[in-house]
TITORMI-796866 format. One record per atom (N, C-alpha, C): residue in three letters; x, y, z. Coordinates in steps of 0.02 Angstrom, whole numbers, padded with zeros to 5 digits, always signed. Example, Ala and Ser with C-alpha at 12.3 -4.5 7.8 and 13.67 -1.06 7.14 Angstrom:
<dotis>
Ala+00660-00284+00390Ala+00615-00225+00390Ala+00660-00165+00390Ser+00642-00112+00354Ser+00684-00053+00357Ser+00645+00002+00394
</dotis>
This chain:
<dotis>
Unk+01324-02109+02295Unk+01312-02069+02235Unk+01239-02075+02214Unk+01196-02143+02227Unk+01150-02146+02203Unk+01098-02126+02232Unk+01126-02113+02320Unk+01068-02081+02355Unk+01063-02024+02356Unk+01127-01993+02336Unk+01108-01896+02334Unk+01093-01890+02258Unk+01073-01932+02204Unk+01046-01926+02151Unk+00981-01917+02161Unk+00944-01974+02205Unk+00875-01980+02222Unk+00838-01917+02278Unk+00909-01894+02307Unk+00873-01849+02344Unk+00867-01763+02295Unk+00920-01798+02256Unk+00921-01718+02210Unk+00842-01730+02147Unk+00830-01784+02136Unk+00771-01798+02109Unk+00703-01780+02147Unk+00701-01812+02192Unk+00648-01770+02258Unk+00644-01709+02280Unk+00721-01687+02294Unk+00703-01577+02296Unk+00668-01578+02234Unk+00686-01596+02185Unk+00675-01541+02123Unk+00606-01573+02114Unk+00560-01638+02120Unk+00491-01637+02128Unk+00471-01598+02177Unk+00487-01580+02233Unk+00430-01549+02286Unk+00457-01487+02254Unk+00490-01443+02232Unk+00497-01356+02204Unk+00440-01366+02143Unk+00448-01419+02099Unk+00391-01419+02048Unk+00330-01447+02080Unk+00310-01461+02123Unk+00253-01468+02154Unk+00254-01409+02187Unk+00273-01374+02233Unk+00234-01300+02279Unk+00266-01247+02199Unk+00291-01252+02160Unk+00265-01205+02106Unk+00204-01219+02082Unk+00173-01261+02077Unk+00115-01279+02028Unk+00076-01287+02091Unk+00089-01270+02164Unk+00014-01269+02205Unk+00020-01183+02208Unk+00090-01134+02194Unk+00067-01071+02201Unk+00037-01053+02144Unk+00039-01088+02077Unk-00019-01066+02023Unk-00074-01085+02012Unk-00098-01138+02061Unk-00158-01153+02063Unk-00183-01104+02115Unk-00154-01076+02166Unk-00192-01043+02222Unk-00204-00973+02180Unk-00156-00953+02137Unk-00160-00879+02101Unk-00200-00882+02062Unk-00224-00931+02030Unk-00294-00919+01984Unk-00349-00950+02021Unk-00353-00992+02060Unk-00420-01012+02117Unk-00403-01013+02195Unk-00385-00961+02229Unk-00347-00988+02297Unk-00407-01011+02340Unk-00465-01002+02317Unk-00536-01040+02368Unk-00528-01108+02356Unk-00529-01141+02293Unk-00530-01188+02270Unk-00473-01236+02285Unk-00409-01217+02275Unk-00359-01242+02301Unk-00364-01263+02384Unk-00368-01218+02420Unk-00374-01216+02496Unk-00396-01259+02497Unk-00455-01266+02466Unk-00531-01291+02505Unk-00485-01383+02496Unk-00460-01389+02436Unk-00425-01445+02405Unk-00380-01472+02451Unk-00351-01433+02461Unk-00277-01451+02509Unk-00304-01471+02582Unk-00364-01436+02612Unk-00406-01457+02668Unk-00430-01512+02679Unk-00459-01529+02618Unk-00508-01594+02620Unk-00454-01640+02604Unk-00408-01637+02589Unk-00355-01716+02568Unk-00304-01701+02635Unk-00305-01653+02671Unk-00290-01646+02769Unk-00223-01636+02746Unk-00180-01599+02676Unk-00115-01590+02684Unk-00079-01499+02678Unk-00147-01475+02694Unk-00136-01396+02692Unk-00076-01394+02743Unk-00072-01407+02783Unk-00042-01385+02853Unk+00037-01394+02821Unk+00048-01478+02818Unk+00108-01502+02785Unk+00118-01449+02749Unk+00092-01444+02682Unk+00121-01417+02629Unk+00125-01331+02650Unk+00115-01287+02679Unk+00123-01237+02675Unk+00175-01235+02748Unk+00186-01271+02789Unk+00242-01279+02836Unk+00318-01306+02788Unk+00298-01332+02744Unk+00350-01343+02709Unk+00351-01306+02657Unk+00334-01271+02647Unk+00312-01225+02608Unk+00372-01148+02624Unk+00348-01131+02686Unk+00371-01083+02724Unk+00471-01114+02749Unk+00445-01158+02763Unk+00528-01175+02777Unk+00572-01176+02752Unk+00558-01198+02678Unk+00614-01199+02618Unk+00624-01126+02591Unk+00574-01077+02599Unk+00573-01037+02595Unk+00612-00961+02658Unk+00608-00999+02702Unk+00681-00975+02775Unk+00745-01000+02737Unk+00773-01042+02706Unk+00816-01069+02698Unk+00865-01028+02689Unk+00950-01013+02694Unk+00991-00974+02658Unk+01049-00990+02697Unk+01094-00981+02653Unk+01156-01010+02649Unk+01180-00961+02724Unk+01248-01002+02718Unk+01296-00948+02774Unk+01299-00859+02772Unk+01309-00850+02687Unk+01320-00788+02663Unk+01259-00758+02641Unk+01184-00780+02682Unk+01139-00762+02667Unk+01100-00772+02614Unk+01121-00803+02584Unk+01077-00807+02499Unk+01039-00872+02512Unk+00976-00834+02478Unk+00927-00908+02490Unk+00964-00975+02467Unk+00922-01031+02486Unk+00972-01090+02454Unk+00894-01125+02394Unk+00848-01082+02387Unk+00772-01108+02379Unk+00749-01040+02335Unk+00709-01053+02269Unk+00670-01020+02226Unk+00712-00951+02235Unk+00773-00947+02212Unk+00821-00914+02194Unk+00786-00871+02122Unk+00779-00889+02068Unk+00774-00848+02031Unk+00713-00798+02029Unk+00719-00752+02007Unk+00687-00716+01982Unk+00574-00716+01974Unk+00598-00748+01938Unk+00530-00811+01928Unk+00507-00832+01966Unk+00533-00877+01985Unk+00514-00934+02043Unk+00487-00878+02130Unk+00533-00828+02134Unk+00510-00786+02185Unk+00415-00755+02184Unk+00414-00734+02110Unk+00370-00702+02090Unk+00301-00753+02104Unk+00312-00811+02073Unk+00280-00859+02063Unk+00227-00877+02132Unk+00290-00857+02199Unk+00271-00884+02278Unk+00236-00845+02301Unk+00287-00757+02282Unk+00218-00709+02304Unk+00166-00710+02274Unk+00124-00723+02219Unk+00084-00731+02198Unk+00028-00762+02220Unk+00059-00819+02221Unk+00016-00890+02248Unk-00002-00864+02316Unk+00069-00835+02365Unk+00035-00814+02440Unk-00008-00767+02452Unk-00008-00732+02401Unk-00033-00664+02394Unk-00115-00656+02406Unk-00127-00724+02349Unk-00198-00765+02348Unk-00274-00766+02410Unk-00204-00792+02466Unk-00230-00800+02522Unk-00247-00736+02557Unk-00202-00693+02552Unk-00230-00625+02597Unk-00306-00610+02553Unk-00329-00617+02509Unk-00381-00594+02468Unk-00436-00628+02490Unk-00431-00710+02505Unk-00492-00735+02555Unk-00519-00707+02592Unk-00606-00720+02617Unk-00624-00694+02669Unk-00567-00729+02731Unk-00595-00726+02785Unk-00573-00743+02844Unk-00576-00807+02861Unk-00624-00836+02864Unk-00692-00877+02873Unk-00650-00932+02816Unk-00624-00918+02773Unk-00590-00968+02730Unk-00508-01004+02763Unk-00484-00954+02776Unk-00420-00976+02836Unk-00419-00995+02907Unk-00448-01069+02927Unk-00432-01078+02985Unk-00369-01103+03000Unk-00365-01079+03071Unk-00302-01092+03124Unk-00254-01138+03066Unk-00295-01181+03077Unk-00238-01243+03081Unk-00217-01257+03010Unk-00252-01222+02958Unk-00228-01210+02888Unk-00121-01196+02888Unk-00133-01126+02912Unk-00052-01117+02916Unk-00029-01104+02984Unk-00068-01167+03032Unk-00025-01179+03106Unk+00011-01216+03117Unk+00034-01260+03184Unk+00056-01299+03178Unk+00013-01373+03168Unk+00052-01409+03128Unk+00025-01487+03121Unk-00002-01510+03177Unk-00054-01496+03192Unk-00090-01534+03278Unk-00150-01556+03275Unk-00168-01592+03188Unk-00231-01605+03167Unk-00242-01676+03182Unk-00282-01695+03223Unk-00312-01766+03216Unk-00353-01806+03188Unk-00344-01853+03139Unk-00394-01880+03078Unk-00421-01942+03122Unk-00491-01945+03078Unk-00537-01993+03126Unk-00544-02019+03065Unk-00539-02118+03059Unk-00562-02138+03007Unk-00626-02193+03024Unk-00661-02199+02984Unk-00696-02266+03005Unk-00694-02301+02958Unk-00667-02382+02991Unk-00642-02430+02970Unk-00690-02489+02927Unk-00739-02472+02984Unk-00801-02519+02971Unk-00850-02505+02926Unk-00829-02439+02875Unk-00865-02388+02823Unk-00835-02415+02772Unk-00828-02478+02735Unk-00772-02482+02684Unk-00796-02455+02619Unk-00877-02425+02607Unk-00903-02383+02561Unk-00880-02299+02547Unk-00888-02290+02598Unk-00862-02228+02618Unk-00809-02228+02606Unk-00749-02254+02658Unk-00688-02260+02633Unk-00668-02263+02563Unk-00689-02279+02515Unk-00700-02287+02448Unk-00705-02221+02404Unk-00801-02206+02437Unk-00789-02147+02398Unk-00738-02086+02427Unk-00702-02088+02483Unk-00667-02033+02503Unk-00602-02054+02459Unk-00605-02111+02453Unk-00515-02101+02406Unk-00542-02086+02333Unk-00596-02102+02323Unk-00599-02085+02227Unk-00627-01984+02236Unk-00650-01967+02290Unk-00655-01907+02295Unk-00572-01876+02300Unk-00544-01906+02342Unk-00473-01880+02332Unk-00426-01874+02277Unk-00428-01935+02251Unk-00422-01934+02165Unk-00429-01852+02119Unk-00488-01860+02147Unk-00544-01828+02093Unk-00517-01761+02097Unk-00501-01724+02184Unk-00482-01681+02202Unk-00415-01657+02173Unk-00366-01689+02184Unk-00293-01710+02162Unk-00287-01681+02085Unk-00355-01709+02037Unk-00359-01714+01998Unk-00365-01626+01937Unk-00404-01617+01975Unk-00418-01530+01976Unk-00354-01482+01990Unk-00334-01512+02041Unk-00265-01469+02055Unk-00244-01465+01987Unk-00221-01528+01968Unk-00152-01516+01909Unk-00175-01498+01863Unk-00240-01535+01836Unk-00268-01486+01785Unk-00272-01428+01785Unk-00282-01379+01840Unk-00287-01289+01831Unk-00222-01286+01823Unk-00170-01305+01841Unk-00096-01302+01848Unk-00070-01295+01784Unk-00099-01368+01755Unk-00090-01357+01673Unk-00111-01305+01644Unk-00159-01321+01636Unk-00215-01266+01602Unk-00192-01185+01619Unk-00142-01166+01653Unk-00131-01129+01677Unk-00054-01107+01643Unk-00031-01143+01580Unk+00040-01134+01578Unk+00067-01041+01547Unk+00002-01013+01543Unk+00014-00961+01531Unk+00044-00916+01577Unk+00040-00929+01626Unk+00074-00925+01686Unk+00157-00885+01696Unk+00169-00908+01649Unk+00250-00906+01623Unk+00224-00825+01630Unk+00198-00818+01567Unk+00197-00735+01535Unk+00149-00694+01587Unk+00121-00691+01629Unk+00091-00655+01663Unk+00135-00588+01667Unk+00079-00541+01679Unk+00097-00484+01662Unk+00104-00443+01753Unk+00069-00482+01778Unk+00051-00438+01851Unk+00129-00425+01914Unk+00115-00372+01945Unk+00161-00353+01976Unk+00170-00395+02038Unk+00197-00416+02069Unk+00190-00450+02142Unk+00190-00391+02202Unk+00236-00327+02183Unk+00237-00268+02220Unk+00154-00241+02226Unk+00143-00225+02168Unk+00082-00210+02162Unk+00017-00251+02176Unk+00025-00295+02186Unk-00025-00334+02185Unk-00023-00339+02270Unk+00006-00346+02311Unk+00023-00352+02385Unk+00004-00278+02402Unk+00042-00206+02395Unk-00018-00147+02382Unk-00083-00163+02391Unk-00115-00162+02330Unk-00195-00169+02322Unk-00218-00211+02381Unk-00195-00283+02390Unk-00220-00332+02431Unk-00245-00305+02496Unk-00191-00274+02503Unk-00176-00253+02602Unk-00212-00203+02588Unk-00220-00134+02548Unk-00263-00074+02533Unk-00365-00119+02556Unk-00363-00153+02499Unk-00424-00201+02490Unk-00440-00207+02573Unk-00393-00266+02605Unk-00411-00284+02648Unk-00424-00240+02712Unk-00379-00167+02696Unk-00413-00118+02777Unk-00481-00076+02727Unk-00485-00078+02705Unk-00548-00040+02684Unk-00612-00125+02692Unk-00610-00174+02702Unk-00644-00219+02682Unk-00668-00265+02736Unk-00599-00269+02796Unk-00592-00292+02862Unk-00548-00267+02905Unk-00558-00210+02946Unk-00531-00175+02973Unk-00487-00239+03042Unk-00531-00275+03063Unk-00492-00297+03123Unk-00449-00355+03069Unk-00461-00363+03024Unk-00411-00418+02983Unk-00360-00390+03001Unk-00359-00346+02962Unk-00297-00290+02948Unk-00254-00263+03002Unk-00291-00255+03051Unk-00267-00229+03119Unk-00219-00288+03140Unk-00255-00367+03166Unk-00210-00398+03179Unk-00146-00424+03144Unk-00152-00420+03057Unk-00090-00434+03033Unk-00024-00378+03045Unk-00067-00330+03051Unk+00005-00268+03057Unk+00014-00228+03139Unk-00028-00235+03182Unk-00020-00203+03231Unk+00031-00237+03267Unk+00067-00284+03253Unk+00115-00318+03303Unk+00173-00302+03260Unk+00162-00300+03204Unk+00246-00274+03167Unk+00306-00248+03203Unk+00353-00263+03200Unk+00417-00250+03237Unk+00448-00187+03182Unk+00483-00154+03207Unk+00539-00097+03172Unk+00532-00132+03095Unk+00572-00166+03099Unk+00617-00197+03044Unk+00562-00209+02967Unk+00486-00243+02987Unk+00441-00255+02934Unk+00410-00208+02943Unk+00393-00149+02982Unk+00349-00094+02962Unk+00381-00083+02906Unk+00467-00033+02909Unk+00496-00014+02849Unk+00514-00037+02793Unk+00497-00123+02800Unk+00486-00185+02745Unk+00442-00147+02721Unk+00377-00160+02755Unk+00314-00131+02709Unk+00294-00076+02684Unk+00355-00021+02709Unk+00344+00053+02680Unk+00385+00019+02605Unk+00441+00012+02599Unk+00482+00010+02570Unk+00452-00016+02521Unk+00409-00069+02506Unk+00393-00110+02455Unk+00330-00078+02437Unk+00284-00021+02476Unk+00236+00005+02461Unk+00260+00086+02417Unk+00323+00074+02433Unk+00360+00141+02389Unk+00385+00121+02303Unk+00396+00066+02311Unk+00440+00022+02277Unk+00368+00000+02207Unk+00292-00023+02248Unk+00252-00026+02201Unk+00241+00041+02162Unk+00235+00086+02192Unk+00220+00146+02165Unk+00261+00164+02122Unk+00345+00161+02120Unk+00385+00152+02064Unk+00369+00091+02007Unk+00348+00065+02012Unk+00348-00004+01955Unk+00285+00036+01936Unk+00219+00059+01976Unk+00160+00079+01950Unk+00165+00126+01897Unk+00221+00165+01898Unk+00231+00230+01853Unk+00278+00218+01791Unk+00322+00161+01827Unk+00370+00126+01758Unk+00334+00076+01710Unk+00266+00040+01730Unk+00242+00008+01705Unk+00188+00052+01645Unk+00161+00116+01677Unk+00128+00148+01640Unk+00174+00181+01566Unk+00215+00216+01599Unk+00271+00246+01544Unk+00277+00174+01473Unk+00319+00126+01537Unk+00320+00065+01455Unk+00240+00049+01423Unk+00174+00056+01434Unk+00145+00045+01412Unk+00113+00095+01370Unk+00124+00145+01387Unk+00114+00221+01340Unk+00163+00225+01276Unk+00243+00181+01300Unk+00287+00195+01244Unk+00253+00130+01192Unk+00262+00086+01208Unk+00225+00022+01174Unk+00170+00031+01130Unk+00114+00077+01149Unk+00061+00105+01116Unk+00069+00146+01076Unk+00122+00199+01087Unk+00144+00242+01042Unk+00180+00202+00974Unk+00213+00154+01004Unk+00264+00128+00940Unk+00204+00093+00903Unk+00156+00057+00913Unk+00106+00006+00882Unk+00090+00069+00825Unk+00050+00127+00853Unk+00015+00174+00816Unk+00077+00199+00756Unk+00136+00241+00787Unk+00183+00244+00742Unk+00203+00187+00679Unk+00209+00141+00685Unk+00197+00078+00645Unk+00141+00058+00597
</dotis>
């Protein structure tokens, strides 16, 4: 009893940890990266990241960031990353774990300042995280915002763009029509509620 307490205590830290690394990447995703790079746990965390995120029951239903929210929250944060240059995402960022760390032992200065730099790093994360609790109320579309991104990115880097979509299979081309149809509906429902909203302020 007491060990599936501790393990139900641990899911629910790592979901509140990769929520609060997808709102740090949505308001700085250079900064974050660059963060998650230099403390060598980018790889980890976005492999686990992605996995919990495959997850789903027998009957298909995710078993992971089920609500509403919490979905929004991921595209967001991932969203981040397509907006980097290139040159900011290497390989081994979201490859497989095949990174080899070199330490030196006989540096015990160094060694030093690399853990109070890590600290320091660590440190920044949670603070934007915090600092960030507005987060909740954000107003931005995730449909829309994935739109623009991918729009951005073939007008900006043509061979970017080429290699993320030229291999597409059946199934995610009409993913990506579908959700590029789907922004364009929210684009026009979002305008309407904001025209009615304006109208009622003035009427008032």
């Amino acid at each position: 009893m007491l060990g599936s307490v501790k393990m139900l205590l641990m899911f629910h830290c790592v979901m509140i940890f990769l929520w609060h690394i997808a709102v740090t990447l949505y308001y700085n995703g250079s900064m974050t990266l660059n963060i998650l790079q230099k403390l060598g746990v980018a790889t980890e965390i976005f492999n686990l990241w992605f996995e919990m995120l495959g997850q789903t029951k027998k009957s298909g239903v995710r078993v992971n960031f089920k609500r509403g929210h919490d979905k929004k929250v991921c595209c967001l944060g991932l969203l981040s990353l397509l907006s980097l240059p290139a040159d900011q995402l290497p390989e081994e960022t979201l490859g497989p774990a095949n990174k080899e760390e070199a330490e030196d032992d006989d540096d015990m200065d160094g060694g030093l300042q690399t853990e109070e730099g890590d600290e320091a790093d660590s440190n920044r994360i949670i603070k934007l995280a915090v600092k960030k609790k507005a987060f909740r109320a954000i107003d931005e579309d995730p449909f829309i915002l994935f739109v623009e991104t991918i729009k951005a990115m073939q007008a900006s880097d043509q061979l970017r763009y080429q290699s993320l979509t030229q291999n597409l299979d059946f199934y995610y081309q009409a993913l990506a029509d579908d959700v590029a149809q789907h922004a364009e509906q929210r684009r026009v429902e979002i305008e309407k509620e904001k025209m009615l909203k304006e109208s009622t302020t003035v009427a008032s």
